[in-house]
KEZAKE-513860 format. One line per 5 residues: number of its first residue (from 0); their letters; for each residue x, y, z of N, C-alpha, C. Coordinates in steps of 0.2 Angstrom, whole numbers, plus 2048, in hexadecimal, padded with zeros to 3 digits. Last residue first. Layout:
N
NUM = a = X:Y:Z:X:Y:Z:X:Y:Z ~ ...
END
This chain:
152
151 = xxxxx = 817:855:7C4:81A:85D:7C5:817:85F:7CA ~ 811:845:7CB:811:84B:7C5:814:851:7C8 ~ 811:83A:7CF:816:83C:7CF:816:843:7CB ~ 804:832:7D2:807:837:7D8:811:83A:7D5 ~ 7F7:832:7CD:7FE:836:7C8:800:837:7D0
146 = xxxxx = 7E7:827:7CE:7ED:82D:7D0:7F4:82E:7CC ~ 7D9:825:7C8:7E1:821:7C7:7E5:828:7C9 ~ 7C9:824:7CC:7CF:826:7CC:7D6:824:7CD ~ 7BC:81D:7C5:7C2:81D:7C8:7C7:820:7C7 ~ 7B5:82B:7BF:7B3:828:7C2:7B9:824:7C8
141 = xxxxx = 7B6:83B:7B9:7BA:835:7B7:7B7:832:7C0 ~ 7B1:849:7B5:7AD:842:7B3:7B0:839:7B4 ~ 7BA:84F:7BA:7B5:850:7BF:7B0:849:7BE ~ 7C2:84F:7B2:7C3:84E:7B5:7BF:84C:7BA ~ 7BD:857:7A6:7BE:852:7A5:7BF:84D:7AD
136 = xxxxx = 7BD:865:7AE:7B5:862:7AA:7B7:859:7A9 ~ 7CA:868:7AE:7C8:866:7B3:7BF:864:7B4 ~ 7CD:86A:79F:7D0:863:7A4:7CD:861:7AB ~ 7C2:86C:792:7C4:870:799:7C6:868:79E ~ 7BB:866:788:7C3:869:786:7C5:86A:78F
131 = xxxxx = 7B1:85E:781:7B5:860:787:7B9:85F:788 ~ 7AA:85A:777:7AE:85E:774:7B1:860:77A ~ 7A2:84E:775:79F:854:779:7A6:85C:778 ~ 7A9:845:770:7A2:846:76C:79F:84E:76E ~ 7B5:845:777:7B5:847:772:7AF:847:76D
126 = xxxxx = 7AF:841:783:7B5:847:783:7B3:849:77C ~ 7AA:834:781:7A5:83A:783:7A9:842:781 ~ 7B4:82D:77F:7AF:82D:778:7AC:833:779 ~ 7BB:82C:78A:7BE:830:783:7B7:831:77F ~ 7B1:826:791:7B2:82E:794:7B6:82F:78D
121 = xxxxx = 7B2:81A:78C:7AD:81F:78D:7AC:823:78D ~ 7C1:814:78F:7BC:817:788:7B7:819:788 ~ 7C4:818:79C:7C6:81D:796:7C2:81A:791 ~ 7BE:80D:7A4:7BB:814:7A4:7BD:817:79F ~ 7CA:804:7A6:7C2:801:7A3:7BD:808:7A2
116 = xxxxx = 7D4:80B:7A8:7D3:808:7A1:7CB:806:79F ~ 7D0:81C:7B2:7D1:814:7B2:7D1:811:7A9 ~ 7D6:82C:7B1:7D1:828:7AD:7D1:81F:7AD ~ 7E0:834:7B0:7DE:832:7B6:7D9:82D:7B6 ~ 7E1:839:7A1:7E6:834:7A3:7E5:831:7AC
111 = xxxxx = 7D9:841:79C:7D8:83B:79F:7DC:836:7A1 ~ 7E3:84F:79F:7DC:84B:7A3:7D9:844:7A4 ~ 7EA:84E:795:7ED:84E:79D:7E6:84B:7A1 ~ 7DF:84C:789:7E6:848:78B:7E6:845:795 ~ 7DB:858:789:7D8:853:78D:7DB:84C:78E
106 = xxxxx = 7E7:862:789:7E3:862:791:7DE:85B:791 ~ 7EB:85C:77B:7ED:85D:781:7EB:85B:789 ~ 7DC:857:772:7E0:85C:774:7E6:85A:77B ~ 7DA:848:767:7D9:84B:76E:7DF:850:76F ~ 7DD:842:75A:7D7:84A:75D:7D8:84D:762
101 = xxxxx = 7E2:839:75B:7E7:83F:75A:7E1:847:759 ~ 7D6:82F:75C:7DC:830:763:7E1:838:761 ~ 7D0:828:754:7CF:831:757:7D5:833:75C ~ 7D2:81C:755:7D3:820:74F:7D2:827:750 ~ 7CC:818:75F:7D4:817:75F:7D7:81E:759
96 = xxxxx = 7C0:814:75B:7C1:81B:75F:7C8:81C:761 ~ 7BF:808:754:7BD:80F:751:7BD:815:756 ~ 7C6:800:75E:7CB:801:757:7C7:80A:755 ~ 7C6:805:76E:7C3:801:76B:7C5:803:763 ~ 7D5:808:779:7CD:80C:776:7CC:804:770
91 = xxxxx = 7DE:804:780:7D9:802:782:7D3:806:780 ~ 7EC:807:778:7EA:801:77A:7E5:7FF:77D ~ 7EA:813:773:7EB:80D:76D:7E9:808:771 ~ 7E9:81A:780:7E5:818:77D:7E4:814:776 ~ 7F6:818:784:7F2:814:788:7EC:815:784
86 = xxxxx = 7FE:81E:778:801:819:779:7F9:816:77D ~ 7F9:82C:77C:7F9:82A:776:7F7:822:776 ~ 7FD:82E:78B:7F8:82C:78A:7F4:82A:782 ~ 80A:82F:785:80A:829:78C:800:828:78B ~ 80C:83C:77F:80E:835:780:80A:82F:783
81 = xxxxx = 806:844:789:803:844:783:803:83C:781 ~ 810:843:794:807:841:793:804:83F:78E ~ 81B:84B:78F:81B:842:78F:813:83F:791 ~ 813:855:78C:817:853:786:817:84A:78A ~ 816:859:79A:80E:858:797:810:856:791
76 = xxxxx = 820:85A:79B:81B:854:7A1:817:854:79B ~ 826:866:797:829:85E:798:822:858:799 ~ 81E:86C:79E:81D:86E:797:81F:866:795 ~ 823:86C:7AB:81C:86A:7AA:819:869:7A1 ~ 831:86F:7AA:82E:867:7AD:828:864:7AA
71 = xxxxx = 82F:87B:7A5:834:876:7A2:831:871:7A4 ~ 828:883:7B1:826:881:7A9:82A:87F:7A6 ~ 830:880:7BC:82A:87D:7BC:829:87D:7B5 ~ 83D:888:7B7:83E:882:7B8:836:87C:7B8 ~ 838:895:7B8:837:893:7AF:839:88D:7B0
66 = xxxxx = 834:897:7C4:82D:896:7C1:82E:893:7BA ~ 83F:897:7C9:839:892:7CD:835:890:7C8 ~ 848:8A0:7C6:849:89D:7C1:843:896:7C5 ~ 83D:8AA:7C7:83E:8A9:7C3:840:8A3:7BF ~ 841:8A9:7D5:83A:8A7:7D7:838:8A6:7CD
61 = xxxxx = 84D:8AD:7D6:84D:8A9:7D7:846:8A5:7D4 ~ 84C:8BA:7D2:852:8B5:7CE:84F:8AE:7D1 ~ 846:8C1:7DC:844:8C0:7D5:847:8BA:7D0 ~ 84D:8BB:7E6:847:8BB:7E5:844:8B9:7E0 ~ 859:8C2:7E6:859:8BB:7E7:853:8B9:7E4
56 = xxxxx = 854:8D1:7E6:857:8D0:7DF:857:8C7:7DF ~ 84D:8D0:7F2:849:8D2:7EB:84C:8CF:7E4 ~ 857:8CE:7FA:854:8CC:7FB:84F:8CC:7F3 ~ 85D:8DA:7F5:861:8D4:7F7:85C:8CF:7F6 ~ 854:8E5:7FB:858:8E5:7F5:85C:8DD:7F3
51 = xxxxx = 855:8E0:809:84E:8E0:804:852:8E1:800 ~ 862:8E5:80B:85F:8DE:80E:85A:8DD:807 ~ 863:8EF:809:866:8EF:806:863:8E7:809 ~ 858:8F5:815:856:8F7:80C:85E:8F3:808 ~ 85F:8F2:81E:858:8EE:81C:857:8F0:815
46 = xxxxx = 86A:8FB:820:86B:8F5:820:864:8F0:820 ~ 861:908:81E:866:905:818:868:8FD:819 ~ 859:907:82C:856:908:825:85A:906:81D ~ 863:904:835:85D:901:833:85B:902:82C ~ 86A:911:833:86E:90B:833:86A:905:832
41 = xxxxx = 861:91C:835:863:919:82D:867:913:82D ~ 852:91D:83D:858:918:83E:85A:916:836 ~ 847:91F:83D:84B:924:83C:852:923:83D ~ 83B:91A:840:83E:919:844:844:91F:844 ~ 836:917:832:833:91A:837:834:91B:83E
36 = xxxxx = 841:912:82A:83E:917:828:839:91A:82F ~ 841:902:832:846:909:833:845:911:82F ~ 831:8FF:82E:836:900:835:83B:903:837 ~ 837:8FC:821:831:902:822:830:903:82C ~ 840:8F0:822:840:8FA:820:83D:8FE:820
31 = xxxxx = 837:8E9:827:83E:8EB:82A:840:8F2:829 ~ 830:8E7:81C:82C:8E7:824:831:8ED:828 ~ 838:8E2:812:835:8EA:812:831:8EC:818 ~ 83C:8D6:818:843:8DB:819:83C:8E2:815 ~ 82F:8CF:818:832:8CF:81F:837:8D4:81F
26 = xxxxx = 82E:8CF:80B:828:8D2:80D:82C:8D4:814 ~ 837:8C7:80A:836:8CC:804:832:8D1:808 ~ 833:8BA:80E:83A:8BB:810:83A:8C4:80D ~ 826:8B5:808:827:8B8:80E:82F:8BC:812 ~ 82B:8B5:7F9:827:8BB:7FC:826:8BD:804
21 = xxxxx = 831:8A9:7FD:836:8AD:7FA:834:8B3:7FC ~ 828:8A1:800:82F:8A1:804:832:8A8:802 ~ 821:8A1:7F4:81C:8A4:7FA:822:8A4:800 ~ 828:89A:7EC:827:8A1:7EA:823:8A4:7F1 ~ 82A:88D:7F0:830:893:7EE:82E:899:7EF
16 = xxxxx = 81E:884:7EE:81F:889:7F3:823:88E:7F3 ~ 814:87F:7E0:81A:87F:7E4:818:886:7E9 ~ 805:874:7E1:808:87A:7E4:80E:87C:7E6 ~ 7FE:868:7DB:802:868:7DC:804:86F:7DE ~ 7ED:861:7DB:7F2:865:7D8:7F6:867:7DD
11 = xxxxx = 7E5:857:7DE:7E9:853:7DB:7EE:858:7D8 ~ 7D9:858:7E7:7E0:857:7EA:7E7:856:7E4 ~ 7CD:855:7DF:7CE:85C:7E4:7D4:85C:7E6 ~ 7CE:849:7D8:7CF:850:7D7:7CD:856:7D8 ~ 7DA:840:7E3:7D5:83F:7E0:7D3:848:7DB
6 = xxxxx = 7E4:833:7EC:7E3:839:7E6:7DD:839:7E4 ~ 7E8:830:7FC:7E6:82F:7F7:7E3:834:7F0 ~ 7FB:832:801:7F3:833:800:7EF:832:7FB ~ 806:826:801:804:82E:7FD:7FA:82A:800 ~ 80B:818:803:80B:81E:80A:807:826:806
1 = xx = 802:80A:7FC:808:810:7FB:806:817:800 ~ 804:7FA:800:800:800:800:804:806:800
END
């Protein structure tokens, strides 16, 4: 039995953190200098404002390079999805609905992918008869759920 919790789709997205470390670190050296601005204390006030300077410049650089590292991964991920779910439905839609497979867009790809085998051909034929495009529409309709616990 595997120690992860159970998946489902209300729990299934993921939140980095970096950036809310980042902002509280940011937020604490302008606190600092708007305390030595009103106290009248320049040894205060320059030694925090070059803090916060410091602070902002890590920050920015950081929380940058946060953000183009997640879009590499995820851009990545979702390319190997595409993949992987091409492959799962060659091997579990039925021949005349096999042949649709290169219709489906991206987002619904990503989304059936949570979809059990005995379920996707169903749900794909509905996806694509009803034209639902929206992942989290898709999602909602997926009965057993097959978790991704290693996603981005």
């Amino acid at each position: 039995m595997s120690d992860q919790p159970v998946q489902n789709f209300e729990n299934h997205v993921r939140q980095p953190t970096d950036a809310f470390v980042v902002l509280g670190a940011f937020l604490l050296a302008i606190l600092l200098a708007v305390v030595g601005i009103f106290t009248n204390d320049l040894g205060i006030l320059t030694r925090e404002v070059l803090i916060a300077l410091a602070v902002v410049a890590a920050g920015v650089g950081g929380l940058l390079n946060t953000m183009m590292t997640r879009f590499y991964c995820t851009k990545l991920q979702d390319r190997i999805i595409r993949l992987e779910m091409r492959i799962r439905l060659r091997q579990v839609l039925p021949d005349e609905l096999a042949a649709d497979i290169m219709d489906f867009k991206l987002s619904q790809l990503i989304a059936l992918r949570f979809a059990s085998d005995e379920e996707l051909p169903e749900l794909s034929r509905k996806v694509l008869d009803e034209n639902i495009t929206k992942a989290g529409d898709i999602k909602k309709m997926v009965r057993d759920w097959q978790p991704d616990h290693h996603r981005v």
